[in-house]
N, C-alpha and C positions, 0 to 999 in steps of 0.2 A: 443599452436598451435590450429589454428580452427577448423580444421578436426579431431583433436584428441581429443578435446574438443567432438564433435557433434558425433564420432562412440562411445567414453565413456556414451555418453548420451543412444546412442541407446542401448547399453551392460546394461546398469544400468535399463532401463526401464522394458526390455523382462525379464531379469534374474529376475529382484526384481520383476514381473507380477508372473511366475513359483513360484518362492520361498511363494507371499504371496497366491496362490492359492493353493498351499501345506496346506500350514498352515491351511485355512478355509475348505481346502476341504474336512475334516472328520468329520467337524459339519455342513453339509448341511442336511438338512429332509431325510429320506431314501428314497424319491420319488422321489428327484431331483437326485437321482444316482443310479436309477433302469436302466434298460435295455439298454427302450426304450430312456430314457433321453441322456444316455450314445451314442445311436446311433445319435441322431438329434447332439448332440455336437458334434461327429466325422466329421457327412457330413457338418457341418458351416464350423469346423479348416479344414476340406481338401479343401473346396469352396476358404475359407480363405488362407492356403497354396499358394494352384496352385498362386492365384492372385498376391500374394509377390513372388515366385517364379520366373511370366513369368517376374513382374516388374524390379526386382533385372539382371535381366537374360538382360531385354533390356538395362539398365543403365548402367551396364559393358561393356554390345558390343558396344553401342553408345559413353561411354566415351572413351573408348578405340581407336574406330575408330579418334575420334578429337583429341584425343594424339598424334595419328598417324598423321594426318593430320599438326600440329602444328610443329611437330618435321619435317617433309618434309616443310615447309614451312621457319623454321627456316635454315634449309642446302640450299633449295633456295635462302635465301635471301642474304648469305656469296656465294655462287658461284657467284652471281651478283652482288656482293661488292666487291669482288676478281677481276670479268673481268671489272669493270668499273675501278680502280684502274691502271690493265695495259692496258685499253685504253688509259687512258688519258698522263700511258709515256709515247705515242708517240709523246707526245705535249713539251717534254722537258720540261725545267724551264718555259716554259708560264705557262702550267699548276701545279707547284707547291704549290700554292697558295691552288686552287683543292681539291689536294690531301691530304693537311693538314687540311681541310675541313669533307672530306670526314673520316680521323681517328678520327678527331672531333665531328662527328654524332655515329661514330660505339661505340668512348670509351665510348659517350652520353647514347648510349641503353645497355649496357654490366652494365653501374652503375646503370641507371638504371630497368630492370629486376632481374640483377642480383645483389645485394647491395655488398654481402661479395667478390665478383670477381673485384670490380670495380679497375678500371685504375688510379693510382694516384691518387684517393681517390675523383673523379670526384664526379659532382653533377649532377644531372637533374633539369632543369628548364623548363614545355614545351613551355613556347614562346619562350625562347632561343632555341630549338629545333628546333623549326617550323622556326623560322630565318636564322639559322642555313641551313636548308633544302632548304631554298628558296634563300637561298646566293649561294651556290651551284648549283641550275638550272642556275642561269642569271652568276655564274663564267663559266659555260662547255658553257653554250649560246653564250660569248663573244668571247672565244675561238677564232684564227684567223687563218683555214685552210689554208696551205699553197700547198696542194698535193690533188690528188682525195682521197687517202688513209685517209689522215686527213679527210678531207670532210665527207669517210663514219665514221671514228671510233668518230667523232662528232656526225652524227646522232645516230650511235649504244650507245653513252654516253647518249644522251638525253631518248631513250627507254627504258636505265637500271636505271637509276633515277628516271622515270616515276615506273617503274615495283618496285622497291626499297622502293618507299613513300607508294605504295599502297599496299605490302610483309608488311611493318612494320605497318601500319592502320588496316590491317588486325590481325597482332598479338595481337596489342593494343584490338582489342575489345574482340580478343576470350580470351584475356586474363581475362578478365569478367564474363568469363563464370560460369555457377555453378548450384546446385539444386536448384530447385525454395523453398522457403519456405514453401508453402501449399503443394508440392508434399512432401516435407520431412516428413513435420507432418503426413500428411495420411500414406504414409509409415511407419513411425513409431508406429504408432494408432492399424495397420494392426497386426505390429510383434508383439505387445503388447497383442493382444489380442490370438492371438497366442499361444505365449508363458503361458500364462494365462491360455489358455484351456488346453495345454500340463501339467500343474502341475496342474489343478483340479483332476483330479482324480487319480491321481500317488500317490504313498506312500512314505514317506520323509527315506530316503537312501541314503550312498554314491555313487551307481552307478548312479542312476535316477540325483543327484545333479551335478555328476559331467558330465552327457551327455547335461543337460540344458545348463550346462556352456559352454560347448563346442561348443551347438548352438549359443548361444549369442552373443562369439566371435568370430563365423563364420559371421554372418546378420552384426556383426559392423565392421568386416576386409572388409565383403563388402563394406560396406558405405565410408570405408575410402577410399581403393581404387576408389571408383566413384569420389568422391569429387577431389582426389588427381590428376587423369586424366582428371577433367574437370577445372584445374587451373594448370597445369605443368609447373610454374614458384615460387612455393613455394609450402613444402612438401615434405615428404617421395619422389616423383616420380619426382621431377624435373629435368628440360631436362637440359643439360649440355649447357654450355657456349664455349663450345671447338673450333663450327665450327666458331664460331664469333672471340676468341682470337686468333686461329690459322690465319685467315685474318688481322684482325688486327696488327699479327706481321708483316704482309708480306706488310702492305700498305707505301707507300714510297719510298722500296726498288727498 
């Protein structure tokens, strides 16, 4: 997995940065580990700190908030697949055509999002998709009102469709999302060195090793979870497929 791949990375760099600044750090000149040397290293790693710190700090709250965001977007888009669904019974068998249409797009996005949930082992193809979609507008368009009531749950189907294409374009791209690569590296560069000055002047022990380690894993649980809530369709944190199969049952009926 990627993310578990890229927080291993980070674990593997800070930890082995400590471990081999251990190692050197007792045949440095005795100048380089007087005092004053000892205080200038302190104020870089705390400059250094604070700055991974505030960064790690922002990257949580902001992936978090887009999880959030995602996850509301996804329960938006099944209440609006739901009520487009018993709009269009109102239409009887004209509209069933519609409606088998419309379970056609939803098992469409469920296989693909979701591969291991998919519906009869459906496929995605996105022109067939996007045909798919547009077959759909011009079947609820043809529709042939017969009542005021049809009339408006016509126009309310045309709205929810509209809002529908543009719920799921929307998922489509934040599902893209992610750390940029050059912020990674910096950050990673940051913990590195970090880590690095915390074992310069430490003494190689099992307390001192095993508190490194516990840092390491903490900086790369971070990263996982950032990464993991800025792609929450694969991953430890993926959002469920629930509100979409519970609609999906219901479509038809």
């Amino acid at each position: 997995m990627k993310f578990t791949g890229l927080s291993l990375l980070v674990f593997a760099c800070s930890f082995g940065a400590a471990l081999v600044a251990m190692a050197i750090g007792h045949r440095l000149p005795s100048h380089h580990v007087s005092s004053d040397s000892r205080d200038v290293v302190k104020l870089v790693l705390g400059l250094v700190a604070t700055l991974t710190a505030l960064v790690l700090g922002l990257l949580i709250s902001s992936a978090h908030s887009a999880y959030d965001a995602q996850e509301a977007e996804l329960q938006q888009l099944s209440v609006h697949v739901y009520e487009l669904d018993r709009i269009l019974s109102r239409f009887g068998a004209d509209a069933n055509n519609d409606r088998d249409q419309l379970r056609r797009i939803v098992a469409g996005d469920i296989a693909r999002i979701w591969p291991s949930d998919g519906v009869g082992g459906a496929t995605f193809a996105p022109l067939a998709a996007h045909q798919e979609a547009e077959m759909l507008v011009e079947g609820i368009g043809s529709l042939s009102p017969k009542t005021d009531i049809q009339r408006f749950a016509q126009n309310r189907a045309m709205q929810l469709i509209i809002s529908i294409g543009e719920i799921r374009r929307l998922l489509a791209e934040q599902a893209q999302g992610g750390l940029p690569l050059p912020f990674f590296v910096v950050l990673m560069s940051w913990l590195t060195v970090l880590f690095f000055g915390f074992g310069l002047f430490a003494k190689f022990n099992g307390t001192v090793v095993a508190a490194l380690f516990v840092g390491s894993a903490s900086v790369a649980g971070a990263i996982i979870l950032i990464l993991g809530m800025n792609q929450p369709y694969s991953g430890w944190l993926q959002l469920s497929s629930a509100p979409l199969q519970g609609v999906l049952a219901q479509i038809g009926r």
